[in-house]
C-alpha positions in Angstrom: -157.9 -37.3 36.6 -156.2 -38.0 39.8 -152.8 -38.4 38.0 -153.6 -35.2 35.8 -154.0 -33.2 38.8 -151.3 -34.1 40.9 -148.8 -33.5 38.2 -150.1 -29.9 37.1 -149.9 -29.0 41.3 -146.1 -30.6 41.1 -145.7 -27.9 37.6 -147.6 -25.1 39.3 -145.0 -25.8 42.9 -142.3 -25.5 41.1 -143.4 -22.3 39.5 -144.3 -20.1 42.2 -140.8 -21.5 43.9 -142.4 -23.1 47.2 -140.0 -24.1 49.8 -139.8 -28.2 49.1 -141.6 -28.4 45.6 -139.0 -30.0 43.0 -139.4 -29.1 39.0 -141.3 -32.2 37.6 -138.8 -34.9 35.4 -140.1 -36.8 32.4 -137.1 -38.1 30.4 -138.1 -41.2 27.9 -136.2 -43.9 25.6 -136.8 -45.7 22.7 -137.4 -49.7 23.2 -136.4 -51.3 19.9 -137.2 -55.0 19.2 -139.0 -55.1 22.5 -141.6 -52.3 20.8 -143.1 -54.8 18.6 -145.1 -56.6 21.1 -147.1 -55.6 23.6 -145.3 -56.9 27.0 -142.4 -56.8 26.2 -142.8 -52.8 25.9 -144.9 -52.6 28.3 -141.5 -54.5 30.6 -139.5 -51.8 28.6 -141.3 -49.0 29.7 -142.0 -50.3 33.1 -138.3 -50.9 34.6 -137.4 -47.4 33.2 -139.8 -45.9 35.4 -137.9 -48.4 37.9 -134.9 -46.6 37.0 -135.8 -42.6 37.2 -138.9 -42.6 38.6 -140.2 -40.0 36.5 -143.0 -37.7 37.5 -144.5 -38.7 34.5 -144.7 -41.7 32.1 -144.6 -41.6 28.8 -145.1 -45.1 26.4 -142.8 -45.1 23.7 -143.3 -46.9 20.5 -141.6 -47.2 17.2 -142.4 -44.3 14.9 -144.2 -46.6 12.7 -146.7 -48.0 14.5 -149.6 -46.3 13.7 -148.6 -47.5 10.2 -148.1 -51.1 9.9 -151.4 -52.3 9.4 -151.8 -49.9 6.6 -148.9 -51.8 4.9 -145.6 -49.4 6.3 -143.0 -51.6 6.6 -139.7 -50.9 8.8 -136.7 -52.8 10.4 -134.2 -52.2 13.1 -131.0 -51.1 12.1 -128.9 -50.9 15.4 -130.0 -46.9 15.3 -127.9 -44.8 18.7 -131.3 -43.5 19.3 -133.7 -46.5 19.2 -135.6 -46.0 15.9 -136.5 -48.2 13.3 -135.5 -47.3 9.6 -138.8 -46.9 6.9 -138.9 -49.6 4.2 -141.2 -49.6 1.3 -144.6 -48.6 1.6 -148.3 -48.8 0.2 -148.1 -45.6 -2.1 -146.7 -45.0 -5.1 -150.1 -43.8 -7.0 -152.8 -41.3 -6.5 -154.9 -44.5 -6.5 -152.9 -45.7 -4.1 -153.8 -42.8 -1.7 -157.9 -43.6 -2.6 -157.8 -47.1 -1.6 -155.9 -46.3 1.6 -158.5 -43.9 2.6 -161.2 -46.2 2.1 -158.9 -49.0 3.7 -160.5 -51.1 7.2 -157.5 -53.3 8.0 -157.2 -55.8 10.8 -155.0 -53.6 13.1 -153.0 -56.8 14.8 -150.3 -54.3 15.5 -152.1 -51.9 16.9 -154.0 -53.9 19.4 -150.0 -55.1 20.3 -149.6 -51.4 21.4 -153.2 -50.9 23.1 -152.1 -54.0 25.4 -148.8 -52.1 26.5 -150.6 -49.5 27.4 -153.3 -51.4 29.4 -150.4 -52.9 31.0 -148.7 -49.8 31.7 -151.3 -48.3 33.3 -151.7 -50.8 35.8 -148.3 -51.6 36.8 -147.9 -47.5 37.1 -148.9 -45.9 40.7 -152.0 -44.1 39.9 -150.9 -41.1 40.9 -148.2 -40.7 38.2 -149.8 -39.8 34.4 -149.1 -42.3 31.9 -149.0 -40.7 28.0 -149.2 -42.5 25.0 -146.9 -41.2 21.8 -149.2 -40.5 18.9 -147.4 -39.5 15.5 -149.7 -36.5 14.1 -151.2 -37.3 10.7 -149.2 -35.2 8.5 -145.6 -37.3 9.4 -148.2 -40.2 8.3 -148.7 -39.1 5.5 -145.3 -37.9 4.3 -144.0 -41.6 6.0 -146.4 -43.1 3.5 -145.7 -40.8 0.7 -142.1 -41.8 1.0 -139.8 -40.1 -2.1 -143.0 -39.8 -4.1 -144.0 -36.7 -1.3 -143.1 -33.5 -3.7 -144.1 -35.1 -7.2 -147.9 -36.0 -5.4 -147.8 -32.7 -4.0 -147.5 -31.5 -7.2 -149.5 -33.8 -8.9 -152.4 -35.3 -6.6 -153.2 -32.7 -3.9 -156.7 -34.1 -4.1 -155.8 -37.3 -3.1 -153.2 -36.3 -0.6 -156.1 -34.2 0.5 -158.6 -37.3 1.0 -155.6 -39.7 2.4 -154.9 -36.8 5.1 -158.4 -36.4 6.1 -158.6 -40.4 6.7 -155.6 -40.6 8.5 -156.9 -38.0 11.1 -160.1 -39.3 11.1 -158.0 -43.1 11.8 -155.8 -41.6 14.6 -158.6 -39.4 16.6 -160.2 -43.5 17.0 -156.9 -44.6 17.8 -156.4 -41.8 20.4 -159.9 -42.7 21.7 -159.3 -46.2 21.8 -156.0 -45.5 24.0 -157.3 -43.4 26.4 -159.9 -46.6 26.4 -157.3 -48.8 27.7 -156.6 -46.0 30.8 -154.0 -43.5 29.4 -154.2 -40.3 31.1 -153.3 -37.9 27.9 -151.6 -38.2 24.6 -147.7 -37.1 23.1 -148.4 -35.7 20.1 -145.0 -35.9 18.3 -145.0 -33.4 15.5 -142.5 -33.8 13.4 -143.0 -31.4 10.2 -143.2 -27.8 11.5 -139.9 -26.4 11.5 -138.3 -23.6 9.6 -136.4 -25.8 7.5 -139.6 -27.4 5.9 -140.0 -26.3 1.9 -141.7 -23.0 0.8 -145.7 -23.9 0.5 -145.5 -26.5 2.9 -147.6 -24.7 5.6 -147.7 -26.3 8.8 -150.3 -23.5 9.7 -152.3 -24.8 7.2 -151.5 -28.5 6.4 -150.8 -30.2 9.6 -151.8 -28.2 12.8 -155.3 -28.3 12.0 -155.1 -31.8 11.9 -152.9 -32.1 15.2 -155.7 -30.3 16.7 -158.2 -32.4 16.0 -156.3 -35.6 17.6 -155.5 -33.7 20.6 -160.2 -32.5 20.8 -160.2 -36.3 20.7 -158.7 -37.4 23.7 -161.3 -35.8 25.3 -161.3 -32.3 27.7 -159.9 -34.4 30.6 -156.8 -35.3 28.6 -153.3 -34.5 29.8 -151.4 -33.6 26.5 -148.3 -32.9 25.6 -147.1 -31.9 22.5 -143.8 -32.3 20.9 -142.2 -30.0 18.4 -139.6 -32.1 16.7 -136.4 -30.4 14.9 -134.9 -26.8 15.2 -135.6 -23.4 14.0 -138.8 -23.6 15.0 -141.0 -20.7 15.3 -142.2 -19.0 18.2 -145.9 -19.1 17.2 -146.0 -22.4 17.8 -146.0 -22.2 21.6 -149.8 -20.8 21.3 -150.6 -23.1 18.7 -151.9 -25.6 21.0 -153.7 -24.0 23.9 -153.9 -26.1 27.1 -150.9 -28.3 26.6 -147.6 -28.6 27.4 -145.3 -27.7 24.9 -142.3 -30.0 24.4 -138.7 -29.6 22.7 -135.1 -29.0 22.5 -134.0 -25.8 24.4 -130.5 -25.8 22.7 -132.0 -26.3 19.1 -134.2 -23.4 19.4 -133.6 -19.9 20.5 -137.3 -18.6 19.0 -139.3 -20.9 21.4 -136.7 -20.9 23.8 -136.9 -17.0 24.0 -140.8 -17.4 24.1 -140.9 -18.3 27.5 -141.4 -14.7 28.4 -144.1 -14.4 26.9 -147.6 -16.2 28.1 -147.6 -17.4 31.3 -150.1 -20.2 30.9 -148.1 -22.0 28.3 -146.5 -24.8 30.0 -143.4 -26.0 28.6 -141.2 -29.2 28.9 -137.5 -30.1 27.6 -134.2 -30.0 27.7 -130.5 -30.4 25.7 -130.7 -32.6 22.8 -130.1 -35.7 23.1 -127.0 -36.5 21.3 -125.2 -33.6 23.5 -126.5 -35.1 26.7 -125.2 -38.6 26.2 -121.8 -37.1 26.1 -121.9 -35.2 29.6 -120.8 -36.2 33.0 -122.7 -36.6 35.7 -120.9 -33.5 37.0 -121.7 -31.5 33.7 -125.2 -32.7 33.5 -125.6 -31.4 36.8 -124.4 -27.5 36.1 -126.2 -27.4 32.7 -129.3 -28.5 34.6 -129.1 -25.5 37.2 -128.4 -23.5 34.2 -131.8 -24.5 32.4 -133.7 -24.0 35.6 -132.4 -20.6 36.4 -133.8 -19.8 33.1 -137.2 -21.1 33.3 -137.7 -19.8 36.6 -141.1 -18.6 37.0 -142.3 -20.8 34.2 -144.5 -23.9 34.4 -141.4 -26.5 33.3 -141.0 -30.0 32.9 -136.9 -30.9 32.9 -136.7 -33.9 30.6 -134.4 -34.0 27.1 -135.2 -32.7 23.8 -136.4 -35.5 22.4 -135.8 -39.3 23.6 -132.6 -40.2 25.1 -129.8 -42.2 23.2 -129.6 -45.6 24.0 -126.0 -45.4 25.1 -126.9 -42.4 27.8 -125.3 -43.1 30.5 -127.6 -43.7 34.3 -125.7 -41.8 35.8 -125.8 -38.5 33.4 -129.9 -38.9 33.8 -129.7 -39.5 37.3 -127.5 -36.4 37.9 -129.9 -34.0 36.0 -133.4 -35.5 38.1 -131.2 -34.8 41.0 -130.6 -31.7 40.3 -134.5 -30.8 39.5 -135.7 -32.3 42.6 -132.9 -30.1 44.8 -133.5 -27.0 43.0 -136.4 -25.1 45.4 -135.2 -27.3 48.4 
């Protein structure tokens, strides 16, 4: 609570433009082959915090890893931005979806990432909030589903239906279990709700509700943050999850971007995207930053990136954008 507190008085600083606040920075990587056991990310995660001593901390494992005990598998590739490439999967059946609702597995990997975050949490100052990444259940499902996601659509909504249901019902334990091991809030990444999604597939209806319902569980003390992946997206979206922060790319999308006018009591976080950032100077990183703050001024802003940094960003860029935030009221 203490670390939740402190960083919404940094956010609400910032906003009002107090002589001596400094915008809040949260910028993040991907760990890969060190995400796949629990210390090891947990060191990942750690001496990144060493480096930018972000105002806030968020744990970043591989997309999958809410998956592999169901039977997902993955592998590393050498991906610029740290993610791991989806194999074959469990599903290829409507039976198939029925017996991985009714599913218990040993969750080995899982209690992998519940150490990191135990881990985390105590090598972090208390004061600074420590989020753990949590992949809503409807990029789950459509992980799972694989190339079989429009024929089942068609062809078993029931049983997507069921499978859905037991994933949220999986993840709200998993959140639970995280902010167990001391996590101060949950990163929601959403990954399906953007404009380019096909006709009937409603994020309204098939996916927000169920991103809701992970975000009730981690309980009313929570710090959350939610992350719109992808562009186009709509403007709705930024009241579609009252009482967090809303996270994405600026540069990727003019609706949300433009919705900072409106509601006040949205808070919003982001930045460039990624691959555009890793290709700026220090010099460059600097003016576009004092660009994006001019704009949000007045707003309660996070500076970070659109979504987690390449792996090949240079220090320097990073280092010249946190500058830039914490000199900005100054």
């Amino acid at each position: 609570m203490l670390a939740k507190q402190r960083y919404l008085e940094l956010v609400e600083q910032a906003r009002q433009g107090r002589h001596g606040a400094a915008v809040p920075v949260a910028f993040w990587q991907h760990h890969p082959v060190a995400d796949q056991q629990g210390e090891r990310l947990a060191d990942a995660t750690c001496a990144f915090q060493a480096r930018f001593d972000c105002d806030l901390v968020k744990i970043t494992p591989a997309s999958s890893f809410q998956l592999r005990d169901l039977g997902q598998t993955d592998s590393w590739t050498g991906d610029p931005i740290g993610r791991r490439i989806f194999g074959a999967g469990p599903v290829s059946t409507a039976e198939d979806w029925l017996r991985l609702a009714e599913s218990r597995p040993e969750e080995r990997h899982l209690a992998e990432h519940l150490k990191a975050a135990r881990l985390v949490r105590a090598r972090v100052p208390a004061h600074i909030p420590v989020l753990q990444s949590i992949f809503d259940p409807l990029f789950q499902l459509r992980i799972l589903a694989g190339a079989h996601w429009q024929d089942h659509r068609r062809d078993c909504p029931e049983a997507l239906s069921i499978a859905l249901a037991a994933l949220t019902e999986r993840t709200r334990r998993i959140v639970g279990l995280f902010r167990e091991a001391g996590v101060d809030g949950i990163f929601l990444a959403v990954q399906h709700a953007g404009a380019h999604e096909s006709p009937g597939d409603s994020f309204f209806t098939m996916g927000l509700p169920e991103g809701l319902s992970c975000l009730a569980a981690a309980g009313p003390d929570s710090l959350n943050v939610v992350h719109l992946h992808g562009e186009g997206l709509p403007a709705t979206l930024l009241d579609a999850f009252p009482g967090t922060t809303v996270h994405f790319a600026f540069d990727a999308n003019p609706a949300l971007d433009e919705g900072r006018r409106a509601g006040p009591e949205v808070l919003l976080s982001g930045g460039m995207a990624p691959s555009e950032l890793a290709s700026l100077t220090a010099e460059t990183m600097a003016t576009e930053t004092a660009r994006l703050l001019a704009r949000m001024r007045g707003r309660g802003f996070t500076l970070g990136a659109g979504c987690a940094l390449w792996q090949a960003t240079p220090d320097r860029t990073v280092l010249a954008a946190i500058a830039a935030a914490r000199g900005a009221l100054r």
